[in-house]
C-alpha positions in Angstrom: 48.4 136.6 149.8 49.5 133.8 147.5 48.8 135.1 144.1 48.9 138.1 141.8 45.0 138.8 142.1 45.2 138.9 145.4 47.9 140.9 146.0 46.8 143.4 143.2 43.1 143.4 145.3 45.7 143.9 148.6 47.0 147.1 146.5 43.3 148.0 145.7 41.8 148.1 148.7 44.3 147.2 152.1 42.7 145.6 154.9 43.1 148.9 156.8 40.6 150.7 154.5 38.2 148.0 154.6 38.8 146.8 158.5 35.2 148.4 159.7 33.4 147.5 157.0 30.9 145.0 157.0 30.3 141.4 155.2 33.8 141.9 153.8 34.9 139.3 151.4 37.7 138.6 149.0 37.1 136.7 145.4 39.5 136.3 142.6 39.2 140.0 141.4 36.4 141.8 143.5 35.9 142.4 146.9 32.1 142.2 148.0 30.6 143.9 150.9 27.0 144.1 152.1 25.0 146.8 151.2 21.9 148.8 151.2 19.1 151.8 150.0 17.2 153.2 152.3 13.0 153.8 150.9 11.4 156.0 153.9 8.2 154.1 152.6 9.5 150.2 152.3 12.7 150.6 154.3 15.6 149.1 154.1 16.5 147.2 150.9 20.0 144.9 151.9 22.4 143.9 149.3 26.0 142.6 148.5 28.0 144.6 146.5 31.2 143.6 144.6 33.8 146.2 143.1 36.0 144.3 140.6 39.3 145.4 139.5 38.5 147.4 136.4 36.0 149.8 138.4 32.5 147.8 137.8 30.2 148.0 140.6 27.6 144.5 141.2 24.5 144.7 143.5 22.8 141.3 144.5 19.7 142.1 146.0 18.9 140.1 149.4 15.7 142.6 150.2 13.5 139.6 150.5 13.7 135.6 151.1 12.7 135.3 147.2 14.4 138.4 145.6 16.4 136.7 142.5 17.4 140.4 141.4 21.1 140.2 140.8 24.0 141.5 139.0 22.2 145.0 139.3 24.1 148.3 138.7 24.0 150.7 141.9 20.9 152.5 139.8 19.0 149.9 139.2 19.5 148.8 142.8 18.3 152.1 143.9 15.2 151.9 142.1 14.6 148.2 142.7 14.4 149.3 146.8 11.5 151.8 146.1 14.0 154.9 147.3 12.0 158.1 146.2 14.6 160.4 145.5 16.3 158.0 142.6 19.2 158.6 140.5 21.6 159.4 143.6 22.9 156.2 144.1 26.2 157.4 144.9 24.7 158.8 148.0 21.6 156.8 148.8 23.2 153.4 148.4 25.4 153.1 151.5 27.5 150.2 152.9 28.3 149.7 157.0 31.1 151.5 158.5 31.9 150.7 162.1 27.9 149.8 162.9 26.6 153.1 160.8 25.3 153.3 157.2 27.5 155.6 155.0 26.7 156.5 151.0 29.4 154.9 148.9 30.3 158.4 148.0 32.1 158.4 151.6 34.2 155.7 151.3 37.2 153.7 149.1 34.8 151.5 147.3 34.1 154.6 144.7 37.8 155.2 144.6 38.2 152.7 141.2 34.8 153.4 140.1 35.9 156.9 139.1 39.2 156.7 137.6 37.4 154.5 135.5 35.1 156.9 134.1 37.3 159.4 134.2 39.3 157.5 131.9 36.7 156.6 129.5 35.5 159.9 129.7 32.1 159.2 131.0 30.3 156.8 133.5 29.4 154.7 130.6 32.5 153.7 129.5 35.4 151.4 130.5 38.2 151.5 132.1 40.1 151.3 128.7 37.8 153.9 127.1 36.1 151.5 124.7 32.4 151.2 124.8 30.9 148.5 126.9 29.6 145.5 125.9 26.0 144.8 127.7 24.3 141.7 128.7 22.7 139.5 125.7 21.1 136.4 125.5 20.4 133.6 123.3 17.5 131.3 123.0 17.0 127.4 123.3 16.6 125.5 120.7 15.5 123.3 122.4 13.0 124.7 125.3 13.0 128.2 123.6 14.3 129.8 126.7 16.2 132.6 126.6 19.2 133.2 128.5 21.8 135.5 129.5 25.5 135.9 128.7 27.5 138.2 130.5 30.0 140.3 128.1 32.5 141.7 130.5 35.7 139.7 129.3 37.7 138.1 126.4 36.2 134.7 126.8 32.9 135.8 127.7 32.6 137.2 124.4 33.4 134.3 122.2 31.4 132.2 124.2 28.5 134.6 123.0 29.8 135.0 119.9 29.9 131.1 119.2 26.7 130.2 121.1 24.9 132.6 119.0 26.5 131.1 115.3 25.7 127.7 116.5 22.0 127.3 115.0 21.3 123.9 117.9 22.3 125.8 120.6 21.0 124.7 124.2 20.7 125.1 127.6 23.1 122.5 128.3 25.8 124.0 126.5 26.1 127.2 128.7 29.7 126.5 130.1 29.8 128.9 133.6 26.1 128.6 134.7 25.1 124.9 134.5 21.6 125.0 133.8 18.9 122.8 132.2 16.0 123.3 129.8 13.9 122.5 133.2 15.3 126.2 134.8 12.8 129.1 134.9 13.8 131.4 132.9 14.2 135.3 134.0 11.7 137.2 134.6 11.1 140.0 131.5 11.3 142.5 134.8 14.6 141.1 135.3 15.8 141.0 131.4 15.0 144.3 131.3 18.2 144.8 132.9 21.1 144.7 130.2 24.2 145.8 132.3 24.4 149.1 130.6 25.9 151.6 133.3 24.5 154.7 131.2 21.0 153.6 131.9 19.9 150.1 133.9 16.9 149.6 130.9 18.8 150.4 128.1 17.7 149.3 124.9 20.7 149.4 122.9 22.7 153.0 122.9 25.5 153.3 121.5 27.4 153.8 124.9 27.1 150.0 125.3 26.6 148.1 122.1 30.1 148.0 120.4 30.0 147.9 117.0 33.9 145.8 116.8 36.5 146.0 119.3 39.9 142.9 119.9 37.5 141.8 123.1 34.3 141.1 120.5 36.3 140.1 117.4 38.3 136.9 117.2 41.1 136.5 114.3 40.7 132.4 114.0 37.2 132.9 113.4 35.9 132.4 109.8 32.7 133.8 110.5 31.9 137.4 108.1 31.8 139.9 111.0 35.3 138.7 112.5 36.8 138.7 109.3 35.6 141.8 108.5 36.9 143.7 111.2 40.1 141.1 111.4 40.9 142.9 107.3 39.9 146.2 108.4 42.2 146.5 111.7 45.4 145.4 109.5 44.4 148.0 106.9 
């Protein structure tokens, strides 16, 4: 493995604890494998799952042709496939092992997932212990469309955090998704979903909406809120 992601993934999971597993693949810091939830009514619901370094768990949901569900939590997963005996998912979302289904509970994958909460105290926090920082999404000014910004780094917050100070935001400007006023914009089934991992439909609790943290706060910004909290952590 050439570099440090890689070999930190290698550390993660080895090949031997992934080797019967199916759909295995590597990124740059997740591995992804495929998935699934069982509804005795609908039957199987098939997914890909990615665990990332810091303990998240990702569900893109391939249950259908035109399914466009993704970046689910495992919850919202289980309840998108119509299983009836919901909030279980450690045990009712299961991945292939050797040709058989087995929950996630019974393998590696949970492995990081845990020490996670156990850190933050809580399945709702981070891996640091800091609250998490949910979806959000800002709207066109253009087409009026609103669309989603993922909070889950650094960079992914000032992008946010800019986009949402600039008053001509567009489409256009989104950096990682390149998308055009012309793109649908998500379904409000789908926006629903604000990557909260206390509750898939969260509103706004205060286990995911930070009020100021260094990942949301940016020193050589002059805007009140970074200043603000840029005073108060020197005090």
């Amino acid at each position: 493995m050439a570099n440090g992601v890689e070999k930190e993934m290698g550390v993660l999971f080895s090949e031997e604890e992934l080797r019967e597993m199916s759909g295995v693949k590597r990124g740059g810091d997740y591995i992804e494998v495929t998935c699934g939830c069982t509804s005795h009514r609908y039957g199987d619901a098939v997914g890909r799952l990615r665990v990332f370094i810091n303990g998240e768990l990702e569900i893109t949901c391939e249950c259908t042709p035109g399914c466009d569900e993704d970046k689910m939590t495992p919850a919202a997963f289980e309840k998108h496939s119509g299983r009836e005996t919901a909030r279980k998912w450690k045990n009712n979302v299961w991945v292939i092992v050797n040709g058989e289904k087995v929950p996630l509970a019974k393998t590696v994958l949970l492995k990081y997932y845990n020490q996670a909460s156990k850190n933050g105290n809580g399945s709702h926090r981070a891996h640091n212990g800091r609250a998490c920082h949910r979806d959000e999404f800002v709207c066109c000014n253009k087409c009026n469309k609103e669309r989603r910004f993922r909070l889950r780094t650094k960079e992914e917050c000032r992008i946010h955090h800019d986009a949402l100070a600039d008053v001509n935001w567009k489409c256009a400007d989104m950096p990682f998704d390149k998308i055009t006023c012309d793109d649908d914009e998500e379904r409000a089934s789908r926006r629903v979903y604000r990557g909260c991992t206390r509750s898939p439909t969260c509103k706004g609790c205060t286990s995911c909406v930070c009020f100021g943290c260094e990942i949301c706060r940016f020193s050589d910004c002059s805007c009140q809120t970074c200043t603000d909290f840029t005073r108060n952590a020197k005090e």
